[in-house]
N, C-alpha and C positions, 0 to 999 in steps of 0.2 A: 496837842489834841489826840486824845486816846480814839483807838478804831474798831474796838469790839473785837478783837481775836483776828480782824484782816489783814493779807499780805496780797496788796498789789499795788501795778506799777502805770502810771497813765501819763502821756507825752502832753507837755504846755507847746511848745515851740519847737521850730526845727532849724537846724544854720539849712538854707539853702542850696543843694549842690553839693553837702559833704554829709557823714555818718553823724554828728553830733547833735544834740538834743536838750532844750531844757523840761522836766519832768518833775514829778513828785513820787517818792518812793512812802506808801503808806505801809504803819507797821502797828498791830498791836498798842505799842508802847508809844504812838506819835508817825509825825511825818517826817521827810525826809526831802527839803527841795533840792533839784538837784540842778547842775553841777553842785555838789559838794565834798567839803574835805572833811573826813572822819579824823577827829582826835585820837590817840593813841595811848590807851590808856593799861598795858601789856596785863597787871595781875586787877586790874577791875578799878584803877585809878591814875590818872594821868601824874608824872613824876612832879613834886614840889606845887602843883594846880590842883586846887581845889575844884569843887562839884560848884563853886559859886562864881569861882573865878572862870570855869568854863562857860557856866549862862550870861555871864556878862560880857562874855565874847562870841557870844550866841553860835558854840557848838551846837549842831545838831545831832550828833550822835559819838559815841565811843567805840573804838574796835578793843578787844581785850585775847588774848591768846589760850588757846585751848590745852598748849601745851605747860605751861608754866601755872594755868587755874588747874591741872587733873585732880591736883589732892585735894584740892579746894573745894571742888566740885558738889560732895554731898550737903556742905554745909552751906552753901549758897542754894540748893535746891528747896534746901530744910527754910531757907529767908524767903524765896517766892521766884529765887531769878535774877539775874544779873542788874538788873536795874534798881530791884528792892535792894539787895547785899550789897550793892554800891553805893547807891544813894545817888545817880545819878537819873537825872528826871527824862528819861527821851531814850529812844530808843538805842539800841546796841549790836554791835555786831561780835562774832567769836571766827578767828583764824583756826586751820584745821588742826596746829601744832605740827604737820607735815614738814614745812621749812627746819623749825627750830630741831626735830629730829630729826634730817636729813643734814644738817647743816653739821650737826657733829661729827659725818664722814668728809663731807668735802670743805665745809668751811665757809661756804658762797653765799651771797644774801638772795635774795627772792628775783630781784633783775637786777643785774649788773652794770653799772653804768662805769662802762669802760671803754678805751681809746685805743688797745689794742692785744686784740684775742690771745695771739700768743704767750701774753702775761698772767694768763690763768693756767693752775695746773692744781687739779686736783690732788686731794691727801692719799699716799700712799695707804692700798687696802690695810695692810699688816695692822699702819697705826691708825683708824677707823675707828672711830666707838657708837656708828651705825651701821648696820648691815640689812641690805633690800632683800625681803625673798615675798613672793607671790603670795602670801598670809599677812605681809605688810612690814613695819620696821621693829629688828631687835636691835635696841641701844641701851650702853652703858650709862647711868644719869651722875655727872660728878658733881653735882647738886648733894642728891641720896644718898650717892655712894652705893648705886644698885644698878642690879641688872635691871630695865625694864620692856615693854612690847605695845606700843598704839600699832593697831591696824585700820583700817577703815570702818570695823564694828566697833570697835575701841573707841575712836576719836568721834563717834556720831551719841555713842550715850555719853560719853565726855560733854560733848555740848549742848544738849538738852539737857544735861542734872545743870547744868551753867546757864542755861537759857537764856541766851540774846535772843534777837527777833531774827536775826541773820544768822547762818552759819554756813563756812566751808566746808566741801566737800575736800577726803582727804586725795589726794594728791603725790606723785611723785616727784621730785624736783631735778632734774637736770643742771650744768654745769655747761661753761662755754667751752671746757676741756673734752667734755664728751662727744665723741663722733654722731654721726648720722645715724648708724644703725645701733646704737645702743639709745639714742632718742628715739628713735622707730619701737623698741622694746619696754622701754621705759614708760613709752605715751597708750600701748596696748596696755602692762599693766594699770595706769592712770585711770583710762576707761575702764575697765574692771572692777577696779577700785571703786569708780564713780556707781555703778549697779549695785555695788553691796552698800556703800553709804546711801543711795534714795532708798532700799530695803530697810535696811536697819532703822534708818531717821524715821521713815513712817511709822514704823512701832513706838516711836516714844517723842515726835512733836507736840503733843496735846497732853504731855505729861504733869506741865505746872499749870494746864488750866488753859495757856494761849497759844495760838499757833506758831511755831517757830519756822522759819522760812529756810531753802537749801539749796546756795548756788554750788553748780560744779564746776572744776576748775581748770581753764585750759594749759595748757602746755605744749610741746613743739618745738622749744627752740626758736633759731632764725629759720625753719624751715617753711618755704609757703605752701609746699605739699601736705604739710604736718599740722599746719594751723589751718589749715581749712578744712578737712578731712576731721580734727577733732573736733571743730566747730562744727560742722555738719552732723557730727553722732553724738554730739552732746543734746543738741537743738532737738533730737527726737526723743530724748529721757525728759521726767514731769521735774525740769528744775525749777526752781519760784526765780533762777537769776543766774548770773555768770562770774565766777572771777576769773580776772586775768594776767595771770603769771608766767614764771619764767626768767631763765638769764637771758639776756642778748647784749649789743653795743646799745649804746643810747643813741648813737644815730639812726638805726633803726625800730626804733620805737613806734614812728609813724605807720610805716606800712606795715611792720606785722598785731597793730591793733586792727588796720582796713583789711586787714584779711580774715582777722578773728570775726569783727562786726558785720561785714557783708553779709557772710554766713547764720550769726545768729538772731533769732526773731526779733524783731524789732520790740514788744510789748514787755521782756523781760528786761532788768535793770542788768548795769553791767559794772563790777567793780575794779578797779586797776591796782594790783596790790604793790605797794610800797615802795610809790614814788611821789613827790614833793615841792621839787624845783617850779619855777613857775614854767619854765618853757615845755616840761614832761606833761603840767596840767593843761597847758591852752591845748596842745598837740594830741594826748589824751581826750578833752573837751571834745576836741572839732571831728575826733577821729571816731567819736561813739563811747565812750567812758563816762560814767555818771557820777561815780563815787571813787573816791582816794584815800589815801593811808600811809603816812610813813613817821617813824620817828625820829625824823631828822629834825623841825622844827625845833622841838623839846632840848634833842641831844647837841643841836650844832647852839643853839643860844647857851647851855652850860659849859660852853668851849668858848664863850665869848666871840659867837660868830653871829653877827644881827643883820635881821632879814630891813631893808629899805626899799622904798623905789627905786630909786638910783642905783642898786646892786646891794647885795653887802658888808658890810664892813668889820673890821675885827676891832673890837672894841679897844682891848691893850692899846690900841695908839691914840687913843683919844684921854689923855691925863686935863684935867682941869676944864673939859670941854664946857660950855654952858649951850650944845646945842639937844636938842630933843633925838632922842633917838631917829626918829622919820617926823617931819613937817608936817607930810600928808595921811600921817594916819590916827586913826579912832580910838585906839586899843585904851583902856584905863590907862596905861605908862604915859602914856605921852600928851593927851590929853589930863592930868594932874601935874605935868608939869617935870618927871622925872626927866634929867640931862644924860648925858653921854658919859663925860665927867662922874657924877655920880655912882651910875650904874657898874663906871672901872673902877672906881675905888671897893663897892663891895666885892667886885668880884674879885680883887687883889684882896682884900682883906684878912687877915689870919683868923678873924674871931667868925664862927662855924655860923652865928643866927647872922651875921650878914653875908655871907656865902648862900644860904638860904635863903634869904630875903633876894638877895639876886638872882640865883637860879629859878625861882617864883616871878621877877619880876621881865626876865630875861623870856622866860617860857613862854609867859602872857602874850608878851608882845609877837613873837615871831607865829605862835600860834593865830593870832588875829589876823597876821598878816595875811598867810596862806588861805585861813576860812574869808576874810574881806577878797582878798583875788578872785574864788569861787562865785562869791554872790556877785563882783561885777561880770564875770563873765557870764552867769546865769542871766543876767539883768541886759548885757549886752545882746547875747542871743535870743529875747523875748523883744525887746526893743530893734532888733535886726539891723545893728549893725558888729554883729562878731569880729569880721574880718579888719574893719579900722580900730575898735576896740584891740585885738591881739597886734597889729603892728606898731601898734602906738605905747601901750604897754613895754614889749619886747624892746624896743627903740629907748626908750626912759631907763629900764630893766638893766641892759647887757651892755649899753652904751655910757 
């Protein structure tokens, strides 16, 4: 359901006693009920999934990256916008490309899901091919084979010529390696950054005709002084929504979202960037998270890692299997009947169209998996009983 150029956000349900919510995120291009899990579709298409094979796994939307569409950008403006140029029917989100150019100095992903801090150590400055200065980031692209410069005015008409209905605000990314006071420095610039991105975005959200919406992005670290503090001066800028980012342990995931969410308005949508796992979403879900993103689904199914109830499984050991991939699930694979068995054999296969046919049919599945987890928890939380829903889940899941 198309919305007339609108972006807003309105609460169906609430768990009880904790920050989580089920809601609907309206956009331009469609709605968005939420909890849900955004597709990952990096240059404007999800890898070896089709735009058909996503509605029959009733994605509701695609994230695609602002840094990897830049060049892209004019000619998809020239189509209408990301959802005409793609062909994907529903609405769409754009990352700031902030990560992916920050990542070329230290190397780290967006949150770290890690077991033990000291294991991280950022890339020596010398061999860096991003550098942070208060104008935003100069990096090498060994893509191009050039010099190049997104800053926060950069990466805001970056994604309006791109036009999803979402987009991030640009961002600096910290590392688990970085002290305190360099995250204290790091999260002023951030903020900064956040002022000239709602500047800049408002000169050219109404560019291709529809409203394009502008969450900004928090940051902090594991610090609770640092996530509230930037969630409290975020919450006073005109953002349409939130992401929320960062490295930390995965242990604590939980509280530094309840410190992020305390703080931010309740009416704005909140998006959790680039995590997957079921127990990141329920904890996420319950903690005030609306929406998710990561590409693991996609990338760990092409590594022959399959998402189940029961945990999951690496496919290599299942030769001649004749079971279904999961019992319990909906997805096209398994419901037609595809085996376990089968699915090893193309991924072992040397001939390329069945390596493709598997990584298509591998994708399918796992991506089903994560968006069907959403809509029960969505369904649990409207229905009120979350809490037995997530332990019951978790118990089937981990055990």
């Amino acid at each position: 359901m198309k919305n007339d150029n609108k972006f807003y956000f309105e609460i169906t349900k609430r768990i009880p006693g904790k920050l989580g919510r089920a809601g609907i995120i309206h956009t331009p291009h469609g709605d968005i009920k939420t909890p849900a899990f955004i597709a990952v579709g990096t240059k404007g298409h999800v890898k070896f999934v089709s735009n058909e094979d996503l509605k029959s796994i009733y994605a509701q939307a695609m994230l695609s990256n602002g840094y990897h569409l830049r060049n892209t950008s004019y000619e998809i403006a020239e189509k209408g916008g990301l959802s005409a140029w793609s062909g994907f029917d529903g609405p769409t989100i754009t990352d700031s490309g902030g990560f992916q150019v920050m990542s070329l100095g230290s190397g780290l992903g967006k949150v770290v899901s890690m077991d033990r801090e000291d294991e991280i150590v950022n890339t020596d400055p010398k061999d860096r091919l991003a550098h942070v200065s208060e104008e935003g980031v100069s990096f090498y692209d060994p893509i191009l084979n050039k010099e190049d410069f997104i800053g926060p005015e950069e990466s805001m008409q970056i994604q309006c010529r791109i036009g999803a209905d979402i987009h991030m605000a640009f961002d600096e990314l910290t590392s688990l390696a970085d002290s305190y006071e360099y995250n204290v420095e790091a999260l002023g610039r951030t903020e900064r950054w956040a002022v000239r991105s709602l500047e800049e975005h408002k000169k050219h959200c109404m560019d291709l005709g529809y409203y394009q919406a502008l969450y900004g992005v928090l940051q902090g670290g594991r610090w609770e002084d640092l996530r509230r503090s930037t969630a409290q001066n975020l919450a006073k800028m005109d953002f349409d929504g939130y992401g929320l980012g960062g490295a930390f342990l995965k242990e604590d995931l939980g509280k530094i979202l309840s410190w992020c969410c305390e703080e931010l308005p309740e009416d704005r949508p909140r998006h959790l960037l680039g995590l997957s796992h079921p127990d990141d979403i329920l904890i996420g879900a319950e903690t005030g998270a609306d929406t998710f993103d990561c590409v693991a689904p996609t990338r760990e199914a092409r590594h022959g890692r399959i998402y189940t109830r029961h945990g999951n499984i690496k496919l290599s050991k299942f030769k001649d299997s004749t079971d279904l991939l999961d019992d319990d699930c909906d997805c096209p694979v398994c419901t037609n009947g595809h085996t376990r068995g089968e699915l090893r054999d193309l991924m072992k296969s040397q001939n390329n169209e069945d390596r493709v046919k598997y990584y298509n049919l591998a994708s399918i599945h796992n991506l089903r998996f994560i968006i069907r987890l959403t809509e029960e928890i969505r369904e649990a939380i409207i229905n009120g009983n979350f809490k037995e829903y997530k332990d019951n889940f978790l118990k089937d899941y981990y055990n």
